[in-house]
C-alpha positions as CSV (number, residue, x, y, z in Angstrom):
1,X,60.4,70.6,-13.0
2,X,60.5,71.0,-9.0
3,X,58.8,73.9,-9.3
4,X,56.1,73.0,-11.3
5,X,55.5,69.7,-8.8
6,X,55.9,72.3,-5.6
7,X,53.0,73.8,-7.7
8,X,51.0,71.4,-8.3
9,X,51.4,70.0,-4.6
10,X,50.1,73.4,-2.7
11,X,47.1,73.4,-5.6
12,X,45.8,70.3,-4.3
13,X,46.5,70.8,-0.8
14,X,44.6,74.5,-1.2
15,X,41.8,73.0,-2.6
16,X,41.6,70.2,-0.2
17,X,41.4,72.4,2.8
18,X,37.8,73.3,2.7
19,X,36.3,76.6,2.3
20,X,37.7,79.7,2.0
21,X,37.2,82.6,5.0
22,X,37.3,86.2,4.6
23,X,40.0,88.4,6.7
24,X,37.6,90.6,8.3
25,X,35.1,88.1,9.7
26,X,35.9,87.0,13.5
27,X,37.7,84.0,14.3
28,X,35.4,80.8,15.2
29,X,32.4,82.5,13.3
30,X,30.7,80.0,10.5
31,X,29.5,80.8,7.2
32,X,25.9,80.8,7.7
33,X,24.2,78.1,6.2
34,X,21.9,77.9,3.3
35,X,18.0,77.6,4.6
36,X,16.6,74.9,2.5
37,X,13.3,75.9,0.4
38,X,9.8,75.7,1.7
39,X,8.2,72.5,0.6
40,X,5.2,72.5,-1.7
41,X,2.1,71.7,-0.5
42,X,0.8,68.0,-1.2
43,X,-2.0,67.5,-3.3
44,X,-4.1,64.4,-2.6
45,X,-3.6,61.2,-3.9
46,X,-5.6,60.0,-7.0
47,X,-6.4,55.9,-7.3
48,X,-4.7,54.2,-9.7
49,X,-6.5,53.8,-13.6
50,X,-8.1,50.8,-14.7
51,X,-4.9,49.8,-16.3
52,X,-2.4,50.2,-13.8
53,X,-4.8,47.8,-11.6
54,X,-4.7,45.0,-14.9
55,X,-1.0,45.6,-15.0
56,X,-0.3,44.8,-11.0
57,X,-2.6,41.8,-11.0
58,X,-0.3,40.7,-13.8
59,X,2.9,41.4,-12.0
60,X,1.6,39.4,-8.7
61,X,0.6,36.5,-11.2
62,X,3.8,36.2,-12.5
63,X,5.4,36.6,-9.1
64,X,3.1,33.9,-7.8
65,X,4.5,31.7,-11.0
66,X,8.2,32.3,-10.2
67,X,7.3,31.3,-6.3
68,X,7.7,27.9,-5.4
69,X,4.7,26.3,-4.6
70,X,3.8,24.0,-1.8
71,X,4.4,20.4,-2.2
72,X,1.5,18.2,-3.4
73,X,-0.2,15.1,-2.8
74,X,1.9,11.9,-3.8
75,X,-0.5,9.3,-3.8
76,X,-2.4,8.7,-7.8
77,X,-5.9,9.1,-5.6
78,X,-5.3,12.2,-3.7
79,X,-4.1,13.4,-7.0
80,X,-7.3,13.0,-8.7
81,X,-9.2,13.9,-6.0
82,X,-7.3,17.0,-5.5
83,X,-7.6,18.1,-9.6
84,X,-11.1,17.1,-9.3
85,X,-11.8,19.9,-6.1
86,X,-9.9,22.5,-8.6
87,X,-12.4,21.8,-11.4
88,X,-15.2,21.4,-9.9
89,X,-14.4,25.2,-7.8
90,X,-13.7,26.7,-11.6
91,X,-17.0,25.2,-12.4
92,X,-18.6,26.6,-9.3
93,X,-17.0,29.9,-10.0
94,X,-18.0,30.1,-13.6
95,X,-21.2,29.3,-12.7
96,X,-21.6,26.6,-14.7
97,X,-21.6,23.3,-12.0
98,X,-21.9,20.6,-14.9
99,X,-18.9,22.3,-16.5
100,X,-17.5,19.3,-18.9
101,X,-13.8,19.6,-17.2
102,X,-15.1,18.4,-14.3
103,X,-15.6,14.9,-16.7
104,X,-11.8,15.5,-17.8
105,X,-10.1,13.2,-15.4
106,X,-11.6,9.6,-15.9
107,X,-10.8,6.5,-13.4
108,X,-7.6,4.9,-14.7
109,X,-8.8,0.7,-14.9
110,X,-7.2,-1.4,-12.7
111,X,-3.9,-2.7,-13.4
112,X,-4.6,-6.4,-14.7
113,X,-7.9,-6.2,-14.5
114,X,-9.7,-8.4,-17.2
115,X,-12.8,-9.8,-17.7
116,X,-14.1,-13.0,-15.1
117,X,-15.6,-16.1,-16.9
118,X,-17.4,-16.4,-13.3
119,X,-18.0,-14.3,-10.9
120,X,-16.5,-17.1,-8.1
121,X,-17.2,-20.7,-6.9
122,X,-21.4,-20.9,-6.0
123,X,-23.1,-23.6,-4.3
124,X,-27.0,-24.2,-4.4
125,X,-28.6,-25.1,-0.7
126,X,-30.4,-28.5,-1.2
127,X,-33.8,-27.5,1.2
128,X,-33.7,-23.8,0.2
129,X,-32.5,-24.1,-3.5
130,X,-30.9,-20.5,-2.4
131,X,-27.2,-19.5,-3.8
132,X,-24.6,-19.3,-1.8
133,X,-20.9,-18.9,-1.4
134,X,-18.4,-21.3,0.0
135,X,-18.4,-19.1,3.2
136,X,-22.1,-19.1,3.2
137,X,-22.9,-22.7,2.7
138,X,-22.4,-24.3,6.3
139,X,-24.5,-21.3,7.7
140,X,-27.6,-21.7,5.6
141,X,-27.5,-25.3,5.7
142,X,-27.7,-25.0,9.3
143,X,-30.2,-22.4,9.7
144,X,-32.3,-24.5,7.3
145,X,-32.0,-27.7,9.1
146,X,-33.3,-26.1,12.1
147,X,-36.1,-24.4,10.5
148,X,-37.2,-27.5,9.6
149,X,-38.0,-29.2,13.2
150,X,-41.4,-27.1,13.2
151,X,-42.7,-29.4,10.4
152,X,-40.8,-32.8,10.4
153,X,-38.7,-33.2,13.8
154,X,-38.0,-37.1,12.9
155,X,-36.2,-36.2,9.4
156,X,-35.0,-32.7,11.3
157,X,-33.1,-34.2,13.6
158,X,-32.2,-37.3,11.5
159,X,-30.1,-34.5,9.0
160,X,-28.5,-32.9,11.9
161,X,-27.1,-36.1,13.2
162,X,-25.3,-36.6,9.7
163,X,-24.8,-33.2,8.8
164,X,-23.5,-31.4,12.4
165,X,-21.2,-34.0,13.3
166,X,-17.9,-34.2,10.9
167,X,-16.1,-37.6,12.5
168,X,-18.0,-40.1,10.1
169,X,-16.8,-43.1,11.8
170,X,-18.8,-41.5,15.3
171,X,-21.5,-41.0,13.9
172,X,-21.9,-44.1,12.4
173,X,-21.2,-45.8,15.6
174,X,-23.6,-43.9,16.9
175,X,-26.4,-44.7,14.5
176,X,-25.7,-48.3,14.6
177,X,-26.5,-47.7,18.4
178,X,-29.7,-46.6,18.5
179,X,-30.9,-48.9,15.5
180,X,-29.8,-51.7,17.9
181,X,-32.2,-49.8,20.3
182,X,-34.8,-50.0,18.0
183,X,-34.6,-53.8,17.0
184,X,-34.6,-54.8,20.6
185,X,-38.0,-53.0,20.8
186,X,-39.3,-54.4,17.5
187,X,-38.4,-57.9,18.2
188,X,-39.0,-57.7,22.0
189,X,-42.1,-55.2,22.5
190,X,-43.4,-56.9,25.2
191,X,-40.1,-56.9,27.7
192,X,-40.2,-53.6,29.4
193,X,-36.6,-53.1,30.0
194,X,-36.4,-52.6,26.4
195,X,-38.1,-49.3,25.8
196,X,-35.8,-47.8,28.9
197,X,-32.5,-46.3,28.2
198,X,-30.6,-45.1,30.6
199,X,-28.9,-41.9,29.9
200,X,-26.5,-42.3,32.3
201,X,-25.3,-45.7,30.6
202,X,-21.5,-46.0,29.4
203,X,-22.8,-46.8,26.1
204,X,-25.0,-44.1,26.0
205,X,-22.8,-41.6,26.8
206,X,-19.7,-42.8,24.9
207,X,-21.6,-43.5,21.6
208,X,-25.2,-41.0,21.6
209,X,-24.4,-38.3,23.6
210,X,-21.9,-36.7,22.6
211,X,-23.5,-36.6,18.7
212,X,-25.5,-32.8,18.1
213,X,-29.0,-34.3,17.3
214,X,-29.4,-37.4,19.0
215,X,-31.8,-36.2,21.9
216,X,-34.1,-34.8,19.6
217,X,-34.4,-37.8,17.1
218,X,-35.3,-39.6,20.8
219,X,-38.1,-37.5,21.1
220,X,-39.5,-37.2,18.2
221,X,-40.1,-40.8,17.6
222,X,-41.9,-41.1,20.8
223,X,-39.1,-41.2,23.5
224,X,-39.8,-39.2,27.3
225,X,-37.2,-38.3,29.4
226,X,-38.4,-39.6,32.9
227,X,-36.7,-40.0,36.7
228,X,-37.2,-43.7,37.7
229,X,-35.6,-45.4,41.0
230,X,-32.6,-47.6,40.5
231,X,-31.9,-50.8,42.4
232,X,-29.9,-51.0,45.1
233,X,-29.5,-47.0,44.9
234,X,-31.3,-44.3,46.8
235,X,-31.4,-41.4,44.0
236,X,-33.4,-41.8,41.1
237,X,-31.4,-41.8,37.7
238,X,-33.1,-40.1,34.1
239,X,-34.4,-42.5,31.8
240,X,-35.7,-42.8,28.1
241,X,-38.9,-44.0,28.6
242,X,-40.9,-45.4,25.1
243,X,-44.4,-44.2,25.3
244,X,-47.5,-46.0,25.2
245,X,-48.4,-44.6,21.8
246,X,-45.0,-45.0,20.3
247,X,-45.1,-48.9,21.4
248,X,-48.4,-49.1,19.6
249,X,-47.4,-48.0,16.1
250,X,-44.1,-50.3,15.4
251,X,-43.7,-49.5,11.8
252,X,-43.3,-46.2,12.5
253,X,-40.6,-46.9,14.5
254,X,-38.8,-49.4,11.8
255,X,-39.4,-46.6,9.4
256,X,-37.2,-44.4,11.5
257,X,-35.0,-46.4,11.5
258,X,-34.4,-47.1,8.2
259,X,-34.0,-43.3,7.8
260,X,-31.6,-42.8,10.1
261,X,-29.8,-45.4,8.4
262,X,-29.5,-44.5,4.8
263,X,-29.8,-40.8,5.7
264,X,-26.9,-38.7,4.2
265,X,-24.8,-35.3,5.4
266,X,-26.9,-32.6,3.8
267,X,-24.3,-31.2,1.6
268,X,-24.5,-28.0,-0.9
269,X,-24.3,-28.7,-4.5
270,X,-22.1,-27.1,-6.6
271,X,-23.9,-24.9,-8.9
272,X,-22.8,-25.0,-12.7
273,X,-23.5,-21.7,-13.4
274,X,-24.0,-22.5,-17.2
275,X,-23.3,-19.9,-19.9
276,X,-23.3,-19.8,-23.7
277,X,-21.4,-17.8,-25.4
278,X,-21.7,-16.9,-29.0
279,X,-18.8,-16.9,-31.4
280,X,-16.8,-13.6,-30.5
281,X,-13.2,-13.0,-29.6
282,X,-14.2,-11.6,-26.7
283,X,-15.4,-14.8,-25.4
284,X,-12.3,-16.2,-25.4
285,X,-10.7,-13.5,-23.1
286,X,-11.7,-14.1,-19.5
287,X,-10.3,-14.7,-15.9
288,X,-10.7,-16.6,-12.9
289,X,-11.5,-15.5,-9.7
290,X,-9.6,-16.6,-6.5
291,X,-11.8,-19.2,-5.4
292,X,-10.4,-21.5,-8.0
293,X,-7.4,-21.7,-6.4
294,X,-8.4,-21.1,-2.5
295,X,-8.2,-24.1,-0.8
296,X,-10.1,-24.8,3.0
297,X,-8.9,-26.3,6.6
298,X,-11.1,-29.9,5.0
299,X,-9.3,-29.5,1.6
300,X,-6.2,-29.2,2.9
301,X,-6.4,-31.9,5.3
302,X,-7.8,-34.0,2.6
303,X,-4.8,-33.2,0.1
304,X,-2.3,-33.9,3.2
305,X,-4.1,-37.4,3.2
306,X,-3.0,-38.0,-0.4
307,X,0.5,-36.8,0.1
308,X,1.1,-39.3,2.8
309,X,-0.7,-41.9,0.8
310,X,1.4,-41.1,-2.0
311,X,4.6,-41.3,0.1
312,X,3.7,-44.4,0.8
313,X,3.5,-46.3,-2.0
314,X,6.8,-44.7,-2.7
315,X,8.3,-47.3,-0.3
316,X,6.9,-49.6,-2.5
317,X,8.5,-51.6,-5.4
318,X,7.1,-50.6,-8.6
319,X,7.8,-50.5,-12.1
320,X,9.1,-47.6,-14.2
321,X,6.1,-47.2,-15.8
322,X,3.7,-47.2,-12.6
323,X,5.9,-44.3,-10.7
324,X,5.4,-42.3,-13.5
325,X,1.7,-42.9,-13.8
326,X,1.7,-42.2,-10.1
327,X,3.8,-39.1,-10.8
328,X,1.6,-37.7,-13.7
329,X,-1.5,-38.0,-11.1
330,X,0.6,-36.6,-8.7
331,X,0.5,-33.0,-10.3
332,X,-0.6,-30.2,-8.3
333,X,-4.5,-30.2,-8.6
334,X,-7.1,-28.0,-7.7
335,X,-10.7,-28.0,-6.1
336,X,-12.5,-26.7,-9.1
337,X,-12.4,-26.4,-13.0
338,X,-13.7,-24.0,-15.7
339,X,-15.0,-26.2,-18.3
340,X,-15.8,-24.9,-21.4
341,X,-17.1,-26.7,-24.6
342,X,-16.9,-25.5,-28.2
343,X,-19.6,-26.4,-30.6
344,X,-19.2,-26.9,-34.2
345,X,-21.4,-23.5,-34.4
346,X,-18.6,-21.7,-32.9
347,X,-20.9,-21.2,-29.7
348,X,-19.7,-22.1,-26.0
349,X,-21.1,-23.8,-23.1
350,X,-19.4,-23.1,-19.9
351,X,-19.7,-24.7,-16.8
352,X,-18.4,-25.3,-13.1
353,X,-17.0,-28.4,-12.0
354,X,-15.1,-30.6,-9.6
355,X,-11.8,-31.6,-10.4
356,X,-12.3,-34.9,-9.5
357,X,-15.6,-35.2,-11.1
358,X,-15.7,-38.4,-13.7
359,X,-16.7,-37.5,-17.2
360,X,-20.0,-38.6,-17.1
361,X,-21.0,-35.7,-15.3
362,X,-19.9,-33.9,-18.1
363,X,-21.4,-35.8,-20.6
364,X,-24.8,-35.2,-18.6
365,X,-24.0,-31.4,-18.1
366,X,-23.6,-31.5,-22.6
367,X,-27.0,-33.6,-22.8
368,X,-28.9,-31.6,-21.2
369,X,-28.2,-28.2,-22.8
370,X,-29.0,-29.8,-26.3
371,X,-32.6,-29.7,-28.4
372,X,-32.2,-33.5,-29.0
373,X,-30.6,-34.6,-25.7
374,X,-30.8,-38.3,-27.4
375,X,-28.4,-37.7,-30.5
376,X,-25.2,-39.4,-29.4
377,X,-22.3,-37.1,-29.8
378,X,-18.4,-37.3,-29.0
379,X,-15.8,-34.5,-26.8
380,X,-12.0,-33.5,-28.0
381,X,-9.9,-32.4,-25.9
382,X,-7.6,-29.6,-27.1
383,X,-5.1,-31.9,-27.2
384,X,-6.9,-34.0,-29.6
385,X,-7.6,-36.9,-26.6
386,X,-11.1,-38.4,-27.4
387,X,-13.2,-38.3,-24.4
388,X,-15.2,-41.6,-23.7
389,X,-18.2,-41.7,-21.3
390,X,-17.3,-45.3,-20.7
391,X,-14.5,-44.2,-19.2
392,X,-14.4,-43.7,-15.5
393,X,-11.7,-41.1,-15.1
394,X,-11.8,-37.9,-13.3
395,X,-11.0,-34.3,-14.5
396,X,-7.5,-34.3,-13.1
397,X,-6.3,-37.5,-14.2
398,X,-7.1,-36.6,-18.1
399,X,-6.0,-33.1,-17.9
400,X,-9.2,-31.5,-17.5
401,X,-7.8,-29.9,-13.8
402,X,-4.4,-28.6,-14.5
403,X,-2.7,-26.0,-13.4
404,X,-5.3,-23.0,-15.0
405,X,-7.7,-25.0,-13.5
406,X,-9.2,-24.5,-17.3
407,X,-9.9,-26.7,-19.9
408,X,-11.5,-26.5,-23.3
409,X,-13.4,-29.0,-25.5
410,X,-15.2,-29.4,-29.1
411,X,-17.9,-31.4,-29.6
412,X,-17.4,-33.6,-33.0
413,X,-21.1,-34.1,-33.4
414,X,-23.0,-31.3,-35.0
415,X,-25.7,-30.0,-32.9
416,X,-27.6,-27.5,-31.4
417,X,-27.5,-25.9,-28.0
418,X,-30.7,-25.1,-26.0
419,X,-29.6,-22.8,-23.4
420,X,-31.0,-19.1,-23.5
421,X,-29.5,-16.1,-23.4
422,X,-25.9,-16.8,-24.2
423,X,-23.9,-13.9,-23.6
């Protein structure tokens, strides 16, 4: 056995030692080395088939696929705008630029978006009869007063003196004035120191001057502004002087004055905007825009008014039955209402109101969309109240200006409505 391992050791360390030399070759000479074989010569290159070029555009495709891809818009809008580019360059490419997939992505509706019974709150301009919004009212109203000194400067100036100035109690004080100017001159036309007013007066200036419209109406109805000398002064002083043909027609000047006396602010109306609707379900689905529920700097004022009003008579002793009344007409209330009356027909008739409107403005606004406005006829409210025209009560205090600022009614009378095209 140690022979055969002292075998099998000098086997493996004779085959390990590399190769073999032969006796008669000189020491440190190699073995010479194999010369490799001459190279073939290279033929040139051919371009690759038709279907190797299909099968690498596949490979890069699906190389492309497995490659993550740059991150997208986030937004829903650059989405869309982004898949409509892609469809509309497909289209482009395929030559075809009304291609239908460029139709294949429609605009998603609004979220809550539903159908408006009005398209807002509209007011009609008394001396233009134009439409206008609530932010356009004061404007136009303006604009047209002005317009009109080129062809009536007395009843020009007489509307901006009520309508420009907002303290009521000023400008009554102020009107009061100069009709006390007046009547001194009517009842004393011969004493001169009646048709002079000096501008410089306390009076004058406390009460006249400071109202927008006031000079004007002075010189329209016949007044000149005129430097006279003042006693014991040395400088003249202005003066509104009457003139000569003024003082000759006195009537004219009482008329004035009875204008400028009964004369009201020059307000816009509120324009109904009456519809009629025929019987459909869709007429019963609608919305209201914001300016139902929008309030203004006046408005708010005037609803801070009522609060302290309503606070009070809470320092007041009343009965059970009074503090809820007072409660009940206490609810939150808003400007305007959506009115909208049902006919035994099944048709509507819709219309924009006040909420603290009396019903006999509603009574009027039913009359006069019927054939036969002299048939008398009754309104329900939804919640079976009878509706009395006798009554004076406003929207709000029957339940005609809630909270929707809404509010339906059926007319128990049979009859026919008159307005054209319902919708």
């Amino acid at each position: 056995m140690k022979k055969f391992l002292k075998e099998f050791k000098a086997d493996i360390k004779f085959k390990s030692a590399g190769p073999g030399q032969k006796l008669t070759d000189a020491v440190g000479e190699k073995a010479p080395k194999e010369k490799p074989s001459q190279p073939a010569l290279r033929q040139p290159r051919q371009g690759p088939t038709d279907e190797a070029q299909k099968a690498a555009a596949a490979a890069l495709a699906r190389l492309e696929q497995k490659q993550p891809r740059a991150r997208g818009p986030t937004s829903q809008e650059s989405i869309r705008n982004q898949v409509r580019k892609e469809l509309q360059a497909e289209a482009m490419v395929s030559g075809n630029p009304e291609s239908p997939g460029t139709n294949m992505v429609p605009e998603p509706k609004k979220e809550g978006s539903t159908r408006l019974a009005v398209p807002g709150v509209y007011f009609i301009c008394p001396l233009t009869g134009a439409s206008l919004r609530k932010d356009q009212r004061d404007i136009c109203i303006k604009q047209a007063i002005l317009s009109h000194f080129s062809t009536d400067p007395v009843a020009a100036s007489i509307m901006k003196i009520h309508t420009f100035n907002k303290d009521r109690e000023r400008v009554k004080l102020g009107v009061d004035t100069i009709a006390k100017y007046l009547d001194n001159i009517h009842l004393h036309p011969e004493e001169e120191k009646y048709r002079k007013i000096k501008l410089q007066n306390k009076v004058f200036q406390e009460r006249i001057n400071c109202l927008e419209g006031t000079h004007e109406f002075f010189e329209a109805i016949g007044f000149q502004r005129t430097m006279l000398p003042v006693p014991d002064q040395d400088d003249p002083e202005e003066f509104y002087v009457l003139s000569a043909a003024a003082l000759g027609q006195p009537q004219s000047l009482e008329r004035h004055k009875e204008q400028l006396l009964r004369a009201e602010p020059v307000r816009a109306q509120l324009d109904r905007q009456r519809r009629v609707f025929r019987p459909s379900a869709l007429a019963s689905q609608f919305d209201l825009p914001g300016d139902f529920f929008s309030l203004t700097a006046e408005e708010l004022r005037r609803e801070q008014k009522l609060r302290a009003d309503a606070v009070e008579r809470l320092s007041m002793l009343r009965t059970k039955a009074m503090r809820e009344k007072e409660e009940q007409r206490e609810l939150r209330k808003y400007t305007y209402t959506l009115l909208r009356v049902r006919f035994p027909d099944g048709c509507l008739l819709q219309g924009t109101f006040y909420a603290r409107e009396r019903l006999s403005a509603l009574y009027a606004f039913v009359r006069e969309a019927l054939q036969s406005d002299w048939l008398p006829f009754e309104l329900l409210a939804s919640g079976g109240q009878k509706l009395s025209e006798e009554e004076d009560l406003a929207f709000n205090e029957c339940g005609l200006g809630h909270t929707e600022a809404e509010a339906r009614l059926e007319v128990l009378t049979p009859l026919c409505c008159r307005c054209p095209r319902p919708s």
